[in-house]
C-alpha positions in Angstrom: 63.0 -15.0 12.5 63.2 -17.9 9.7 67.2 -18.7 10.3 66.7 -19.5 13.8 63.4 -20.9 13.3 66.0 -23.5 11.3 68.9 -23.9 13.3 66.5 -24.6 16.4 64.7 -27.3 14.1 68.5 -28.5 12.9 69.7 -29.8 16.5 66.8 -32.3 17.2 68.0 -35.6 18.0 65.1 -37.4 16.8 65.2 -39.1 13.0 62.5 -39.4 10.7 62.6 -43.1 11.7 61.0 -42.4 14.9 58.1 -41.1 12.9 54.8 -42.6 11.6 55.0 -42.1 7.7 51.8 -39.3 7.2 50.9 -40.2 2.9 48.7 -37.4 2.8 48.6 -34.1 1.5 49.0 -30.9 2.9 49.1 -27.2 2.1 51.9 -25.7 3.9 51.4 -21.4 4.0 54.3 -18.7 4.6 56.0 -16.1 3.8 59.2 -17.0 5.3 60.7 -19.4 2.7 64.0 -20.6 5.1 60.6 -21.7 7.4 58.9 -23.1 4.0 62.5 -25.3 3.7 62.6 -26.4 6.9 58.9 -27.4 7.5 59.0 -29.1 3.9 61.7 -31.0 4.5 60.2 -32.4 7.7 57.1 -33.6 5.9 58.5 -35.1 3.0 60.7 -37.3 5.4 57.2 -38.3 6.5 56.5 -39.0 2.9 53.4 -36.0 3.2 52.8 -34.7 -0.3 53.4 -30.7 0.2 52.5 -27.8 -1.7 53.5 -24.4 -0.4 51.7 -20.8 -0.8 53.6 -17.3 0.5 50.3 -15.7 1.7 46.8 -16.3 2.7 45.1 -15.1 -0.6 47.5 -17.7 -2.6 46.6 -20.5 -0.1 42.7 -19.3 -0.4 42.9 -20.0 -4.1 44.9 -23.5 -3.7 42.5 -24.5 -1.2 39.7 -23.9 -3.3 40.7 -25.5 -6.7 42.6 -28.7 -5.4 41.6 -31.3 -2.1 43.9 -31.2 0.7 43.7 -33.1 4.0 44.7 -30.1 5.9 46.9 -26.4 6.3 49.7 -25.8 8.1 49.3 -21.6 8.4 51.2 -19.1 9.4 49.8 -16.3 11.3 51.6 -13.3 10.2 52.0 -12.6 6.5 51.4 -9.6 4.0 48.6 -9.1 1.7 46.9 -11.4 3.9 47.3 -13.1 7.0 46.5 -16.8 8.8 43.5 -15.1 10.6 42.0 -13.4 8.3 42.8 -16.2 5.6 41.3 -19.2 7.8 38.0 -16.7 7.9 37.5 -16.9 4.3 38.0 -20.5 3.8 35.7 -21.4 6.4 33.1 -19.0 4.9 33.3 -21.0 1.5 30.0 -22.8 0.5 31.0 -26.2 0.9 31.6 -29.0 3.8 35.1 -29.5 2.8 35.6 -25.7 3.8 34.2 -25.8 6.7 35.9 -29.1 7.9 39.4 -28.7 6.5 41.8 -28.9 9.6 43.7 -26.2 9.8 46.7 -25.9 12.1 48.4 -22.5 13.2 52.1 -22.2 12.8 53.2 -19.3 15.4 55.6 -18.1 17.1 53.4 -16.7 20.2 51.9 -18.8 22.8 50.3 -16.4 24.4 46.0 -17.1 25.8 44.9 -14.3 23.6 47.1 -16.1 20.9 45.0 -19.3 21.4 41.6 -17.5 21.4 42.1 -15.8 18.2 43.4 -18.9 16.6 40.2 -20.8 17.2 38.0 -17.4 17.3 39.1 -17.5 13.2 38.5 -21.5 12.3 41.3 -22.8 13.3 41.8 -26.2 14.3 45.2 -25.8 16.6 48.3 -24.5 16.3 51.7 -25.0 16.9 54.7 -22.8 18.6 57.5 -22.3 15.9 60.4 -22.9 15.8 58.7 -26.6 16.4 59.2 -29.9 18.1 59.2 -32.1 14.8 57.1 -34.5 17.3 54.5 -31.7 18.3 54.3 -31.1 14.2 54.3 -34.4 13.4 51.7 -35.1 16.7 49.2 -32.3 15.6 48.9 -33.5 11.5 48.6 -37.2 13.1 45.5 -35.5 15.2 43.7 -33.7 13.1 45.0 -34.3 9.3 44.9 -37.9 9.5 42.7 -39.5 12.2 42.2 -43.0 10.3 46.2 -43.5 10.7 45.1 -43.1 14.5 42.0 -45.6 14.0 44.4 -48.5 12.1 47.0 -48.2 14.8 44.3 -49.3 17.8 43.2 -51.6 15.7 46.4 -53.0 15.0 47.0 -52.9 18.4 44.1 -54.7 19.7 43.9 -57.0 16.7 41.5 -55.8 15.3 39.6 -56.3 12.0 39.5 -52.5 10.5 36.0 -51.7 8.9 36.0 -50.8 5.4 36.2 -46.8 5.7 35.3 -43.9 3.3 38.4 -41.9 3.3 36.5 -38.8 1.6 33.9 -38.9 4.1 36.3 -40.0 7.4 38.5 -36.8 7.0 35.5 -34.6 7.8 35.3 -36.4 11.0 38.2 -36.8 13.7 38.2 -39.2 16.8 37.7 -36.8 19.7 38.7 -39.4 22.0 42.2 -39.1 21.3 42.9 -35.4 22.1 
């Protein structure tokens, strides 16, 4: 599963110069650690700050004692998986659990797939092995939505308005999905 979860992400023929740097930080959970290697490498290219956890319970226990813009998750894992995982941070008594994106990483793209995904808390997710773009795409979307805000602004020449990052990240621009 991992090893050609790799070698499928090894052939792109798209650099990290054709991405938009991402300096934000993001809890990357699963078991498979050639998958772990492969995804990190991906976002540190994108200069993402990345901290990694083999299961659900360990990303649980991360996600409550340090502030992350968002979780990559893996669906399938032992002790406990993305589902069940995704449950239990979203049942935590605080905003920040209830807003945290959180973006399946599966292998099955299956309806039912989909349905149980966002049935848990879940954001999105994306098929692996991935598209660097659809990765890079879906963190853009819903881990960091003011990188989306600066570029229309940019764009259109536009004064940005002061913004409240801390506040801002519980909030993404629906207009762009």
């Amino acid at each position: 599963k991992g090893l050609s979860d790799a070698i499928s992400i090894r052939h792109t023929k798209l650099s990290p110069e054709h991405f938009e740097p991402l300096p934000i930080n993001i809890l990357l959970v699963d078991d498979n650690e050639v998958n772990q290697i492969v995804a990190c490498n991906f976002l540190k290219l994108w200069r993402v700050e990345v901290e990694s956890a083999l299961n659900g319970k360990e990303a649980i226990e991360l996600v409550k004692n340090k502030s992350f813009d968002g979780v990559l998750m893996d669906l399938q894992m032992p002790i406990m998986n993305g589902y069940d995982a995704s449950r239990n941070i979203r049942s935590l008594n605080d905003p920040y659990f209830k807003n945290i994106p959180i973006i399946a990483l599966t292998a099955s793209a299956t309806i039912d797939v989909r349905a149980k995904v966002l049935e848990a808390g879940m954001n999105d997710y994306v098929i692996k092995p991935f598209r660097p773009e659809d990765l890079h795409d879906a963190i853009l979307k819903y881990m960091a939505p003011h990188l989306i805000q600066e570029r229309v602004m940019v764009k259109n020449n536009v004064e940005p308005l002061p913004v409240n990052l801390e506040i801002n990240k519980y909030f993404h621009l629906e207009k762009f999905k």
